[in-house]
C-alpha positions in Angstrom: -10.7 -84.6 -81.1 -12.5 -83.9 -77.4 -9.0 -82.1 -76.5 -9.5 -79.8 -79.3 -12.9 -79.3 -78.1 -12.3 -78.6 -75.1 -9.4 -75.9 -75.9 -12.1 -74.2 -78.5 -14.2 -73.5 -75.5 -11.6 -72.5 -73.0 -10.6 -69.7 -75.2 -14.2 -68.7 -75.9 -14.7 -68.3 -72.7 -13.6 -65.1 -71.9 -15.1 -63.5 -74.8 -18.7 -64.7 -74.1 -18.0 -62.8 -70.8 -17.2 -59.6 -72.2 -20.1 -59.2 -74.5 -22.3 -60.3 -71.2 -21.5 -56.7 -70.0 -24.3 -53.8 -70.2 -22.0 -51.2 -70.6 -22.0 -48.1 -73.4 -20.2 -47.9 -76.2 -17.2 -45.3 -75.4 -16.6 -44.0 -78.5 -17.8 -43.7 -82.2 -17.2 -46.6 -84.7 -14.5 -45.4 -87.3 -14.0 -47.2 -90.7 -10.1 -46.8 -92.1 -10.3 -48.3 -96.2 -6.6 -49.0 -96.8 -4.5 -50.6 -99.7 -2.6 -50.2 -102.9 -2.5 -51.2 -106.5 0.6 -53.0 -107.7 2.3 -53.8 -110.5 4.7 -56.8 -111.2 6.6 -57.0 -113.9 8.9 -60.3 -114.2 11.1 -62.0 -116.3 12.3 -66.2 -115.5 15.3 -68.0 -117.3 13.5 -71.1 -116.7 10.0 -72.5 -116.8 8.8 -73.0 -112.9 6.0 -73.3 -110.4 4.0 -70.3 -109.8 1.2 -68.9 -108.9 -0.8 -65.6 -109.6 -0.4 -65.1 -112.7 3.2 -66.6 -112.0 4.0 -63.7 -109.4 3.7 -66.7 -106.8 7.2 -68.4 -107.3 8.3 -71.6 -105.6 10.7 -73.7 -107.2 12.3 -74.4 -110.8 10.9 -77.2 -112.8 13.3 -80.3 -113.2 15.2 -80.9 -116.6 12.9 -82.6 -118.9 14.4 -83.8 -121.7 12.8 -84.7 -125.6 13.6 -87.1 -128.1 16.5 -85.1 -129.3 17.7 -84.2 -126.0 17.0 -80.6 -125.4 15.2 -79.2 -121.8 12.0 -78.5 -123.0 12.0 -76.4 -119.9 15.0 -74.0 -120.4 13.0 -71.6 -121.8 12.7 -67.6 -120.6 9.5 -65.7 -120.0 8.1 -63.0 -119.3 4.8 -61.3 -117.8 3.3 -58.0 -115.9 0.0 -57.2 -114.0 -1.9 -55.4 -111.6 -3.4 -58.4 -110.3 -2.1 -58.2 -106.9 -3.7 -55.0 -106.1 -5.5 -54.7 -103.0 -7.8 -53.1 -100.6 -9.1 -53.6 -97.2 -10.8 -51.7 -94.3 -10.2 -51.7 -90.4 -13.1 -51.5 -88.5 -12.1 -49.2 -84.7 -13.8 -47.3 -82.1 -16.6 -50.1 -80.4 -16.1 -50.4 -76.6 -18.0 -52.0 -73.6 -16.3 -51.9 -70.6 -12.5 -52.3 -70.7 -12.9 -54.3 -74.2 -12.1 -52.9 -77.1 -13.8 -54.4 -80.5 -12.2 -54.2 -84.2 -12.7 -56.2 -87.4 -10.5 -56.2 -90.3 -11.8 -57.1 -94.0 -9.4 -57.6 -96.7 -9.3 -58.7 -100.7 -7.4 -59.1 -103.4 -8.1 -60.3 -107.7 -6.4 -63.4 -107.2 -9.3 -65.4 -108.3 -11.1 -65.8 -111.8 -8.4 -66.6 -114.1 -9.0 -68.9 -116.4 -6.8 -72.2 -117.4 -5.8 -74.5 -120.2 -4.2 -77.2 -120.7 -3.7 -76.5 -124.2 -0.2 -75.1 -124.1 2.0 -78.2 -124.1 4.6 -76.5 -122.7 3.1 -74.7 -119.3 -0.2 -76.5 -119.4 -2.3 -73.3 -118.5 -3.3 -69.9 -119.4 -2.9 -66.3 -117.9 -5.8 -64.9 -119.7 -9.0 -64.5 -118.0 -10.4 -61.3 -116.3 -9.5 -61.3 -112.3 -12.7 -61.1 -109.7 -12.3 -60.1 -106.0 -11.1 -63.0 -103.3 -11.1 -62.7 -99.7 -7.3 -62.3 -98.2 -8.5 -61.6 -94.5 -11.7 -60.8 -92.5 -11.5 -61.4 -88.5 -13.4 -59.9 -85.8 -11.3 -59.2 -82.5 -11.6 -58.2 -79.1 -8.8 -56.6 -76.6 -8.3 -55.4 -73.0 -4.7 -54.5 -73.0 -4.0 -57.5 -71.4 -6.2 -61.0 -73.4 -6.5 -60.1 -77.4 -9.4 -62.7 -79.0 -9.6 -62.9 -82.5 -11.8 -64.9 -84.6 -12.4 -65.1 -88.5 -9.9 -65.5 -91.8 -6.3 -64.4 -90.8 -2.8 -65.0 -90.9 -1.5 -68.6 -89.7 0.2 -67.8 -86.2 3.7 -69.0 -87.8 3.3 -67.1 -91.2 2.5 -63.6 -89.8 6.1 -62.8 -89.8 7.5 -61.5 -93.2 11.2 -61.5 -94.8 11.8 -58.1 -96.7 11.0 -59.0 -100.0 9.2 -57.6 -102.9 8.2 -61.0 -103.9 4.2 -61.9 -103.5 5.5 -65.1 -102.1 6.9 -63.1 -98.5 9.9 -65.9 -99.1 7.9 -68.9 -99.6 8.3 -71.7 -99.4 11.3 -71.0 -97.1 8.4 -70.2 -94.0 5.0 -71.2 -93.7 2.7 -69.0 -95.9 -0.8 -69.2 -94.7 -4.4 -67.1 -94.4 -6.3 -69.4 -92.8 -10.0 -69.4 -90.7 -8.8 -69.7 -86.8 -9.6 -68.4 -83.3 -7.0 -67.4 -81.4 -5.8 -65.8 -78.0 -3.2 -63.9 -76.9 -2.2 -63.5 -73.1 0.0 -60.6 -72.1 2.1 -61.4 -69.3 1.9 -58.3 -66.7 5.4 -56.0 -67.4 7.3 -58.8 -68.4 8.0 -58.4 -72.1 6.3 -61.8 -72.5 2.7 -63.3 -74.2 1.4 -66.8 -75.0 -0.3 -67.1 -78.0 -3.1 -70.5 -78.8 -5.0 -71.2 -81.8 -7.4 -73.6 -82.9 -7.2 -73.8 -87.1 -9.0 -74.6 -89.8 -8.4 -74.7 -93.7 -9.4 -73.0 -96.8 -7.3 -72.3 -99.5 -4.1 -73.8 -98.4 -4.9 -77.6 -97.7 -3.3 -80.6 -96.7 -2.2 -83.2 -99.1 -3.8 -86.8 -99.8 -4.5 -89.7 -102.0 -7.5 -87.5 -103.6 -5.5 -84.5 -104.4 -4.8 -81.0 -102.1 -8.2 -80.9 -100.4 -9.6 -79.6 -97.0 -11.8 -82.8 -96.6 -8.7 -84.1 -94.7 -9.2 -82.4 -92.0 -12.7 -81.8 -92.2 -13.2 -85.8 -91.8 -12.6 -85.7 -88.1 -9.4 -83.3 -87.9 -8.1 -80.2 -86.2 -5.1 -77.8 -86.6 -3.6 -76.5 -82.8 -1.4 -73.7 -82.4 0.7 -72.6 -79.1 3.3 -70.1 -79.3 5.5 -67.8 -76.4 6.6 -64.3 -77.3 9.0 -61.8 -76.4 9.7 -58.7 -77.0 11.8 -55.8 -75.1 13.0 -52.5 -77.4 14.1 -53.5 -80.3 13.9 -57.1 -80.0 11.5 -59.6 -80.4 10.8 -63.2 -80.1 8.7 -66.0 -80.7 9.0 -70.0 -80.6 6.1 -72.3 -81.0 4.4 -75.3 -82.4 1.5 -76.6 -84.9 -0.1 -80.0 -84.3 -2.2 -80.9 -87.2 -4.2 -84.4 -87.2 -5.9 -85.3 -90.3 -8.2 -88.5 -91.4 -6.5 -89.3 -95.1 -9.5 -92.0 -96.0 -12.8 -92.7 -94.6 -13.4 -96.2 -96.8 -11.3 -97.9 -99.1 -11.6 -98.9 -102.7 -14.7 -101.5 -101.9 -16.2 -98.7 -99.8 -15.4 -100.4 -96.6 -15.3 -98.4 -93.8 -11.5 -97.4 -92.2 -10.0 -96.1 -89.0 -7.0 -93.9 -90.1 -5.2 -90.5 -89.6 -1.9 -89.2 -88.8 -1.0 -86.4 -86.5 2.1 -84.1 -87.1 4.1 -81.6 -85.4 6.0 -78.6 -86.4 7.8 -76.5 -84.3 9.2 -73.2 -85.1 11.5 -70.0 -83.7 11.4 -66.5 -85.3 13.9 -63.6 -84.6 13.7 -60.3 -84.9 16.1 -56.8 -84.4 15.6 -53.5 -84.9 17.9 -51.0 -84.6 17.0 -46.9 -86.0 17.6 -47.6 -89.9 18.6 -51.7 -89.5 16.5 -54.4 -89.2 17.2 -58.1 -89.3 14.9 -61.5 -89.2 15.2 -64.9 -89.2 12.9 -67.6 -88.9 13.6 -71.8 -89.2 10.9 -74.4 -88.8 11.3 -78.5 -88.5 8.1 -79.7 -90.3 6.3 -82.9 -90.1 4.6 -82.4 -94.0 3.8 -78.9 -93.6 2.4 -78.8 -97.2 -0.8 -76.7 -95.4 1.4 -74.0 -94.7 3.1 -74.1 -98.2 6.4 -76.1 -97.1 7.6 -78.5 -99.0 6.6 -82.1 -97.5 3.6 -84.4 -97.4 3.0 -87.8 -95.8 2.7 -91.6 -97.3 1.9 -94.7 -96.9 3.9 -97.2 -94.2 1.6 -100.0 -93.4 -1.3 -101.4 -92.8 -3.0 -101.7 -89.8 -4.5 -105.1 -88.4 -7.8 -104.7 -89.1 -6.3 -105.3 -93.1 -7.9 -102.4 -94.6 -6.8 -99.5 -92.8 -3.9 -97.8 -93.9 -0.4 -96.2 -91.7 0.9 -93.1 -92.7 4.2 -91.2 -91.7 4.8 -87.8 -92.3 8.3 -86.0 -94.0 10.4 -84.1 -92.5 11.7 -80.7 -93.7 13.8 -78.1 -92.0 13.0 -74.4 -94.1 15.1 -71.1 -92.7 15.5 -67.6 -93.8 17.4 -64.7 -92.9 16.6 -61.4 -93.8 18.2 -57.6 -93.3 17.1 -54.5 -94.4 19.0 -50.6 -94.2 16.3 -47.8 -95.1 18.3 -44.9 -94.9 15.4 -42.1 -96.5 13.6 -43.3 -99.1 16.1 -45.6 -100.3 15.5 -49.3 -99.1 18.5 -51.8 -99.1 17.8 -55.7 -98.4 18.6 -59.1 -98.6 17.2 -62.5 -98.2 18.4 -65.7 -97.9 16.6 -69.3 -97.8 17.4 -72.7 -97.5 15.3 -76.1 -97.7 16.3 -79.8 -96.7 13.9 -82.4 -97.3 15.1 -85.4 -94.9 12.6 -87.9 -96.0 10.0 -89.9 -93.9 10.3 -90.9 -90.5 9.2 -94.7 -91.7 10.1 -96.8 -94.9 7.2 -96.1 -97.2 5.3 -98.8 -99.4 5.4 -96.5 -102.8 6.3 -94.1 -104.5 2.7 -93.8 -105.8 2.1 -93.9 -102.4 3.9 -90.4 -101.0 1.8 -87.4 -101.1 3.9 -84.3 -101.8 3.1 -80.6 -102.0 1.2 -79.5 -104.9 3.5 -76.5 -105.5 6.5 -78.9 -105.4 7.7 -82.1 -106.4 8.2 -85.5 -104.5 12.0 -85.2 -106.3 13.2 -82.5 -104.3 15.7 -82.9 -101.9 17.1 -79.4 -101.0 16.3 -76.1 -102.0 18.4 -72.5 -101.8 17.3 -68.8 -102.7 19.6 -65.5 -102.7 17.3 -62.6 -102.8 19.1 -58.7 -103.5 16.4 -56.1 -103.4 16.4 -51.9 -103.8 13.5 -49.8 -103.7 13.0 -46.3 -104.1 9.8 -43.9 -101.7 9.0 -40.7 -103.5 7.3 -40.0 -100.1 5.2 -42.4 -98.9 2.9 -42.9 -101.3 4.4 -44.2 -104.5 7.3 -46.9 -104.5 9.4 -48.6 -107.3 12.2 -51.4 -106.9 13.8 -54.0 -108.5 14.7 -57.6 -107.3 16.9 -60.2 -108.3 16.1 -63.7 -107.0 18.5 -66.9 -107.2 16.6 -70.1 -106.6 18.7 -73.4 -106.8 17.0 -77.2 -106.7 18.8 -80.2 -105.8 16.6 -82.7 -107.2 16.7 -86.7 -107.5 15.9 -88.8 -110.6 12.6 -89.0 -110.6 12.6 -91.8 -113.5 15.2 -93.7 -111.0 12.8 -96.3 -108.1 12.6 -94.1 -104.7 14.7 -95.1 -101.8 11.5 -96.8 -99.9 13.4 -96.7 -96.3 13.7 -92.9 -96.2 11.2 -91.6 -98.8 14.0 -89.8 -101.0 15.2 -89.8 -104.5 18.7 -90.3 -103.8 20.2 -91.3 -107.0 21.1 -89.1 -110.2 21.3 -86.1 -107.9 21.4 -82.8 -109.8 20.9 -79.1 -109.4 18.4 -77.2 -111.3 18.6 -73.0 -111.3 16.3 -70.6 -112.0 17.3 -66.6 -112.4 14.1 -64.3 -111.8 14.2 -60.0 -112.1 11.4 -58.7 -110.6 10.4 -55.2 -110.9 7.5 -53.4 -109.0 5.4 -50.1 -109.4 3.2 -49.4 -106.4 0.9 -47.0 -105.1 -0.8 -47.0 -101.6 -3.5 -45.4 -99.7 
């Protein structure tokens, strides 16, 4: 915890000397209000998780079979909304010295709805009237060379987008994460080249646990590290990087003894990108230890105990997510395609439980591998007003969930079976 300390202040640093400066401001402040409003419409052969009114997809819900042996979860449905309409406003035009100042602030009517479990089939409700949520709001500071930021943002390995028209960006194929951080770039003099560090925290997207999804996990002596290199040269950019996340699971047991435990993961990641006039292709992969606080698939679970006989030993999954997306935009037509793929390899110890692995609340513990084939086509009148129409194929391998786990590598390995789920997606958007 002292290291992360440290590296909070080191970054700091600088910025506490630029404000130190008695200099002018340079020019006027200027406020830029941007967004759009957005409507989904959307239609699922098969009951699944989702968010947002279920614009949020992740994965296809495993066959569930009644008495009289039908899927209670081959079903169809359909929905449309606004609720992912938007707005924000850039904040420009502060100076002292050589720094430059900016803030972003950004929402959304995510939050609000309300939920039932009265429906025995879905087990929640999409009535409810929408309120405003924040989706981003940073303050940053730049000299061409050093960029500070500091506030809500994007995770430093989510940032980078597949072309979709999907909400989820292609999750949970790549982290998918707004997050409160403070991060620094350094741009390497005429080389093409930057390092990027972050210290992270968490809000809405949380780490697993034997209490549920919760930020406590980390706020019980925990910290989230980022360090990243970039490229880029023309067309072509780069970056590779990892998260280290350590987290404190329990701070006393059932008898409310006190306990001395935590695990500490690491996920390292690469992302691609090339453009060429009308052509653009990305790709990005990531190796996760758990990962469920960027919206992977994976979790952590019990191994041990230590010697102390009360405090517990934990070792994390291990997932491997990649996509590859292209995109042609000749005009205002818009051409792409997306594809995923998941593998959930299990944990790195033999576990104790089953009741004892902590999976991904947007998944299931079950899951073993994962594919999506995403066609998209859009249509600008100008560049104001957009329609388009996507087709998304999302395949789950899952295990027997009813059959005992394989305790040596965390996996439902028997009964192995795929699970599909067909979703059209259609989109009306305007943006200012």
């Amino acid at each position: 915890m002292k290291r992360f300390v440290n590296i909070a202040v080191l970054l700091l640093l600088p910025l506490v000397a630029a404000f130190a400066q008695e200099d002018k401001p340079k020019r006027k402040i200027q406020f830029k209000p941007y967004g759009f409003i957005r409507n989904y419409y959307a239609f699922d052969t098969r009951e699944s998780v989702a968010l947002t009114e279920d614009f949020f997809y992740y994965v296809p819900k495993d066959v569930e079979l009644n008495s009289e042996g039908e899927d209670i979860n081959e079903h169809p449905s359909f929905r449309f909304a606004a609720i992912t309409s938007r707005i924000g406003l850039d904040i420009t035009g502060f100076s002292l010295g050589n720094w430059d100042f900016g803030a972003k602030f950004e929402m959304d009517f995510y939050a609000g709805l309300s939920a039932t479990s009265a429906d025995p089939e879905t087990k929640s409700s999409l009535t409810g009237t929408a309120q405003l949520r924040l989706r981003q709001a940073f303050v940053s500071a730049g000299n061409g060379t050093f960029l500070f930021k500091a506030g809500q943002a994007w995770h430093p390995m989510a940032a980078d987008m597949p072309h979709v028209l999907s909400l989820n960006t292609g999750a949970p194929f790549g982290p998918f994460s707004r997050t409160p951080l403070v991060s620094a770039d350094w741009n390497i003099y005429k080389t093409g080249l930057s390092l990027s560090a972050a210290v992270i925290w968490q809000m809405q997207y949380t780490s697993t646990g034997p209490y549920g999804a919760s930020a406590n996990y980390i706020r019980n002596g925990g910290c989230e590290f980022y360090g990243g290199l970039n490229y880029k040269n023309g067309g072509f950019l780069a970056r590779a990087g990892v998260d280290v996340l350590h987290i404190t699971p329990r701070l006393i047991d059932d008898a409310k003894l006190k306990v001395s435990e935590g695990i500490t993961t690491w996920s390292p990641f690469a992302y691609v990108q090339f453009t060429s006039g009308q052509f653009q292709v990305k790709a990005k992969t990531i190796f996760a230890q758990g990962g469920e606080h960027m919206n992977l698939n994976g979790g952590y679970a019990v191994c041990g105990v230590k010697s102390d006989g009360k405090s517990l030993l934990y070792t994390p999954t291990r997932n491997s997510s990649t996509w590859v997306s292209m995109q042609y935009a000749p005009g205002k037509w818009q051409f792409s395609l997306f594809g995923g793929y998941v593998k959930n390899f299990g944990t790195m110890q033999a576990i104790t439980s089953a009741s004892d692995l902590y999976f991904s609340k947007n998944s299931f513990k079950n899951l073993n591998s994962m594919w999506r084939v995403t066609p998209t086509i859009a249509y600008n009148f100008g560049k104001r007003f957009t329609i388009g129409v996507e087709y998304e194929l999302t395949c789950v391998q899952y295990g027997d969930i009813k059959a005992p786990i394989n305790l040596r590598t965390g996996l439902y390995d028997t009964g192995i079976h795929d699970v599909t789920n067909h979703r059209v997606l259609g989109l009306i958007k305007f943006t200012f």
